[in-house]
C-alpha positions in Angstrom: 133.9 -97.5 -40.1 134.2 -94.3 -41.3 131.5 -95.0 -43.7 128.9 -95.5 -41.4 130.2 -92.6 -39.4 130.0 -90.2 -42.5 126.3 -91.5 -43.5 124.7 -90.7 -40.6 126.3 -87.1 -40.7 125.3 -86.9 -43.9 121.6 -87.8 -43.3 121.4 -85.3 -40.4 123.1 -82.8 -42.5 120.6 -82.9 -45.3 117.9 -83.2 -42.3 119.6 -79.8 -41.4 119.6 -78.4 -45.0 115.8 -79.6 -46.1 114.8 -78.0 -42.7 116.5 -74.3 -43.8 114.8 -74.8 -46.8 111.6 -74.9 -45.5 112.1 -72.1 -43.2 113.4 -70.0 -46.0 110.7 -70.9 -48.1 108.1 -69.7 -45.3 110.0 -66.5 -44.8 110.2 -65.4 -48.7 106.0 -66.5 -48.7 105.5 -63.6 -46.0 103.6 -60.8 -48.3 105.9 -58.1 -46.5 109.0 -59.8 -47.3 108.1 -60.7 -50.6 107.2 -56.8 -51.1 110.8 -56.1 -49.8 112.8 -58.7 -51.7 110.8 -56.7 -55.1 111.8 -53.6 -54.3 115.4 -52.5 -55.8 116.8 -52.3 -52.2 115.7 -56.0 -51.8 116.8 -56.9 -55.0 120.4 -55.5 -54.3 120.7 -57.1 -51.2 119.6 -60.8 -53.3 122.6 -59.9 -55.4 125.2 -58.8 -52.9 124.8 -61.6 -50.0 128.1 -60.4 -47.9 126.7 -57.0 -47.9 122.8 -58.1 -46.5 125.0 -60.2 -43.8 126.6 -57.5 -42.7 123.9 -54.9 -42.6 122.2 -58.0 -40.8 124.9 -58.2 -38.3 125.3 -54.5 -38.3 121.4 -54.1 -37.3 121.4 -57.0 -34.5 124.9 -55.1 -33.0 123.4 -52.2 -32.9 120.1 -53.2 -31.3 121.2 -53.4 -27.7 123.3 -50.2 -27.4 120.0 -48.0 -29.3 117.7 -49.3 -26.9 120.4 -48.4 -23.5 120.2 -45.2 -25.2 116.5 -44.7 -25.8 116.3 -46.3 -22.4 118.6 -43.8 -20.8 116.6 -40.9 -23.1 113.5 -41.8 -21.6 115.1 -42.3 -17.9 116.9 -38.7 -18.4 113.3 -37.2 -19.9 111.5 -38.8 -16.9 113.7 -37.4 -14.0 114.1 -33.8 -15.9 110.1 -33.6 -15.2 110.0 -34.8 -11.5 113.1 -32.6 -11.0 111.1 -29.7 -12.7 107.8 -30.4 -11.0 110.2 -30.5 -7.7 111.7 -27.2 -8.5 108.9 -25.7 -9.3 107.0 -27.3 -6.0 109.8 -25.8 -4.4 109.9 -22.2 -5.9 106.0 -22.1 -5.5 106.5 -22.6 -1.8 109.2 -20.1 -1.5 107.2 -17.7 -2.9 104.6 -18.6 -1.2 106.6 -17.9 2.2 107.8 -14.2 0.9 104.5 -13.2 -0.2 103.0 -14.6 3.4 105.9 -12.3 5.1 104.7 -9.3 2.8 101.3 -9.7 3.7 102.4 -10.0 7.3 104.8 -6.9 6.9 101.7 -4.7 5.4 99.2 -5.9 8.1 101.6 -4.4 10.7 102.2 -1.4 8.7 98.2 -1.0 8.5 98.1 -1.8 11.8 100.6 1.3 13.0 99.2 4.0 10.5 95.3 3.0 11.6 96.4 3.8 15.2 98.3 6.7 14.4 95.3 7.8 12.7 93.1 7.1 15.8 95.4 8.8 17.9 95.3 11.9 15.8 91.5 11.7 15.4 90.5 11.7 18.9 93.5 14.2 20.2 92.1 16.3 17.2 88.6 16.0 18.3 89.7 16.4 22.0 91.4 19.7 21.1 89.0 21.0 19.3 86.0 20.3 22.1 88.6 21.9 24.4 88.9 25.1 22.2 85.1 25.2 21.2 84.2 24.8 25.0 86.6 27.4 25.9 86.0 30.2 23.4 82.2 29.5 23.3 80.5 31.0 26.7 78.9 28.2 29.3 75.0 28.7 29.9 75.6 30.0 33.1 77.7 32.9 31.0 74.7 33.2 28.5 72.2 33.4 31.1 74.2 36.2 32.5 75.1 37.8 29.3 71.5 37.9 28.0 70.1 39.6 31.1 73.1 42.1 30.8 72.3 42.7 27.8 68.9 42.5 27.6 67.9 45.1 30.8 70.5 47.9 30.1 68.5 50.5 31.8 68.2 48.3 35.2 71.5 48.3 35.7 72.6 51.4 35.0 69.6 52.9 37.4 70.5 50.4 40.1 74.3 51.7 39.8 73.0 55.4 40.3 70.3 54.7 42.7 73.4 53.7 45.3 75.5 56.1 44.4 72.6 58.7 45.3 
Protein backbone atom coordinates (compact mmCIF):
# COMPACT_ATOMS: atom_id res chain seq x y z
CA UNK A 1 0.00 0.00 0.00
CA UNK A 2 2.49 2.39 0.53
CA UNK A 3 3.90 1.67 -2.77
CA UNK A 4 1.12 2.70 -4.75
CA UNK A 5 0.77 5.69 -2.45
CA UNK A 6 4.52 6.72 -3.00
CA UNK A 7 4.28 6.23 -6.99
CA UNK A 8 1.65 8.50 -7.63
CA UNK A 9 3.49 11.22 -5.45
CA UNK A 10 6.29 10.53 -7.21
CA UNK A 11 4.79 10.92 -10.74
CA UNK A 12 3.20 14.28 -9.70
CA UNK A 13 6.32 15.29 -8.14
CA UNK A 14 8.46 14.92 -11.24
CA UNK A 15 5.17 16.43 -13.08
CA UNK A 16 5.95 19.33 -10.61
CA UNK A 17 9.77 19.30 -11.24
CA UNK A 18 9.64 18.88 -15.37
CA UNK A 19 7.06 21.81 -15.13
CA UNK A 20 9.87 24.21 -13.14
CA UNK A 21 12.06 23.21 -15.57
CA UNK A 22 10.35 24.41 -18.28
CA UNK A 23 9.51 27.67 -16.72
CA UNK A 24 13.12 28.17 -15.77
CA UNK A 25 14.13 27.37 -19.14
CA UNK A 26 11.66 30.15 -20.62
CA UNK A 27 12.82 32.62 -18.11
CA UNK A 28 16.84 32.20 -18.65
CA UNK A 29 15.65 32.37 -22.90
CA UNK A 30 14.39 36.04 -22.09
CA UNK A 31 17.26 38.22 -23.97
CA UNK A 32 17.13 40.68 -20.79
CA UNK A 33 17.62 38.00 -18.41
CA UNK A 34 20.11 36.32 -20.30
CA UNK A 35 21.93 39.84 -20.57
CA UNK A 36 21.69 39.95 -16.68
CA UNK A 37 22.68 36.44 -15.77
CA UNK A 38 26.29 37.55 -18.19
CA UNK A 39 26.98 40.30 -16.41
CA UNK A 40 29.36 39.79 -13.22
CA UNK A 41 26.46 40.78 -10.92
CA UNK A 42 24.41 37.97 -12.56
CA UNK A 43 27.08 35.78 -12.51
CA UNK A 44 27.63 36.22 -8.70
CA UNK A 45 24.26 35.76 -7.85
CA UNK A 46 24.41 32.09 -10.13
CA UNK A 47 27.18 31.32 -7.67
CA UNK A 48 25.90 32.46 -4.34
CA UNK A 49 22.05 31.13 -4.54
CA UNK A 50 21.19 32.02 -0.62
CA UNK A 51 22.29 35.44 -1.33
CA UNK A 52 19.95 36.01 -4.85
CA UNK A 53 17.08 34.50 -2.38
CA UNK A 54 17.47 36.87 -0.11
CA UNK A 55 17.96 39.93 -2.17
CA UNK A 56 14.75 38.29 -3.85
CA UNK A 57 12.94 38.25 -0.73
CA UNK A 58 14.51 41.49 0.36
CA UNK A 59 13.07 43.21 -2.92
CA UNK A 60 9.42 41.66 -2.75
CA UNK A 61 9.41 42.90 1.25
CA UNK A 62 10.25 45.95 0.43
CA UNK A 63 7.87 46.49 -2.46
CA UNK A 64 4.73 47.31 -0.50
CA UNK A 65 6.19 49.72 2.19
CA UNK A 66 8.17 51.89 -0.99
CA UNK A 67 5.16 52.27 -2.87
CA UNK A 68 2.93 53.45 0.83
CA UNK A 69 5.64 55.82 0.73
CA UNK A 70 5.82 57.07 -2.76
CA UNK A 71 2.09 56.93 -2.41
CA UNK A 72 2.02 59.08 0.72
CA UNK A 73 5.00 61.40 -1.29
CA UNK A 74 2.76 61.98 -4.02
CA UNK A 75 -0.53 62.44 -1.60
CA UNK A 76 1.67 64.95 0.63
CA UNK A 77 3.00 66.69 -2.83
CA UNK A 78 -0.62 66.91 -4.11
CA UNK A 79 -2.30 68.55 -0.99
CA UNK A 80 1.01 70.99 -0.42
CA UNK A 81 -0.24 72.54 -3.94
CA UNK A 82 -4.04 72.73 -3.29
CA UNK A 83 -3.15 74.09 0.15
CA UNK A 84 -0.72 76.56 -1.67
CA UNK A 85 -3.06 77.50 -4.40
CA UNK A 86 -5.64 77.93 -1.32
CA UNK A 87 -3.40 80.13 0.46
CA UNK A 88 -2.49 82.00 -2.02
CA UNK A 89 -6.44 82.19 -3.27
CA UNK A 90 -6.78 83.41 0.08
CA UNK A 91 -4.02 86.09 0.43
CA UNK A 92 -4.96 87.36 -3.08
CA UNK A 93 -8.42 88.12 -1.74
CA UNK A 94 -7.15 89.67 1.28
CA UNK A 95 -5.29 91.84 -0.48
CA UNK A 96 -7.62 92.38 -2.66
CA UNK A 97 -10.04 93.67 0.22
CA UNK A 98 -7.18 96.13 1.73
CA UNK A 99 -6.32 97.58 -1.49
CA UNK A 100 -10.43 98.02 -2.16
CA UNK A 101 -10.51 99.89 1.43
CA UNK A 102 -7.38 102.09 0.24
CA UNK A 103 -8.97 102.94 -2.82
CA UNK A 104 -12.10 103.71 -0.89
CA UNK A 105 -10.08 105.64 1.83
CA UNK A 106 -8.30 107.95 -1.04
CA UNK A 107 -11.69 108.56 -2.96
CA UNK A 108 -12.99 110.06 0.25
CA UNK A 109 -9.87 111.94 0.87
CA UNK A 110 -10.19 113.32 -2.88
CA UNK A 111 -13.51 113.74 -2.20
CA UNK A 112 -12.89 116.33 1.06
CA UNK A 113 -9.77 118.24 -0.40
CA UNK A 114 -11.83 118.76 -4.07
CA UNK A 115 -14.64 120.47 -1.89
CA UNK A 116 -12.31 122.27 0.22
CA UNK A 117 -10.85 123.47 -2.82
CA UNK A 118 -14.32 124.54 -4.23
CA UNK A 119 -15.17 126.14 -1.20
CA UNK A 120 -11.98 128.18 -1.30
CA UNK A 121 -12.33 128.98 -5.00
CA UNK A 122 -15.71 130.47 -5.01
CA UNK A 123 -15.30 132.34 -1.35
CA UNK A 124 -11.94 133.56 -3.07
CA UNK A 125 -13.70 134.58 -6.20
CA UNK A 126 -16.69 135.96 -4.07
CA UNK A 127 -14.21 138.09 -2.09
CA UNK A 128 -12.44 139.37 -4.57
CA UNK A 129 -15.83 140.52 -6.75
CA UNK A 130 -16.72 142.06 -3.45
CA UNK A 131 -13.42 144.08 -3.08
CA UNK A 132 -13.15 144.88 -6.94
CA UNK A 133 -16.87 146.12 -6.88
CA UNK A 134 -16.22 148.09 -3.90
CA UNK A 135 -12.93 149.81 -4.59
CA UNK A 136 -13.75 150.24 -8.34
CA UNK A 137 -16.46 153.20 -8.79
CA UNK A 138 -20.28 152.08 -10.15
CA UNK A 139 -21.18 153.84 -13.59
CA UNK A 140 -23.42 155.97 -11.89
CA UNK A 141 -20.05 157.29 -9.93
CA UNK A 142 -18.15 157.47 -13.33
CA UNK A 143 -20.87 159.23 -15.07
CA UNK A 144 -20.62 161.71 -12.26
CA UNK A 145 -16.93 161.67 -11.94
CA UNK A 146 -16.37 162.34 -15.63
CA UNK A 147 -18.72 165.36 -15.83
CA UNK A 148 -16.91 166.62 -12.62
CA UNK A 149 -14.10 166.39 -14.02
CA UNK A 150 -14.54 166.99 -17.41
CA UNK A 151 -16.59 170.77 -16.97
CA UNK A 152 -14.37 172.29 -14.11
CA UNK A 153 -15.16 175.76 -15.14
CA UNK A 154 -19.16 175.12 -14.96
CA UNK A 155 -19.05 174.34 -11.62
CA UNK A 156 -16.96 176.56 -10.22
CA UNK A 157 -19.00 179.64 -12.19
CA UNK A 158 -22.31 178.07 -11.06
CA UNK A 159 -20.86 178.10 -7.25
CA UNK A 160 -20.00 181.90 -7.67
CA UNK A 161 -22.88 182.94 -9.74
CA UNK A 162 -25.10 182.03 -6.35
CA UNK A 163 -22.95 183.34 -4.07
CA UNK A 164 -23.18 186.78 -6.10
Amino acid sequence: MSNSERLPLSREMQDLQNRFNTMMHTINSNSKVAAFMSSSVGQYLDEHPFLALLLLVFTIMSAVPVGLFLIFAVITSLLACIGFIVMEGLMLSIGGVVLLCFLFGLVLISLVITSFLAICIVTFSTTMNYYHHSSTPSKQEEAADCSAISYPDDTESKSTLKKD
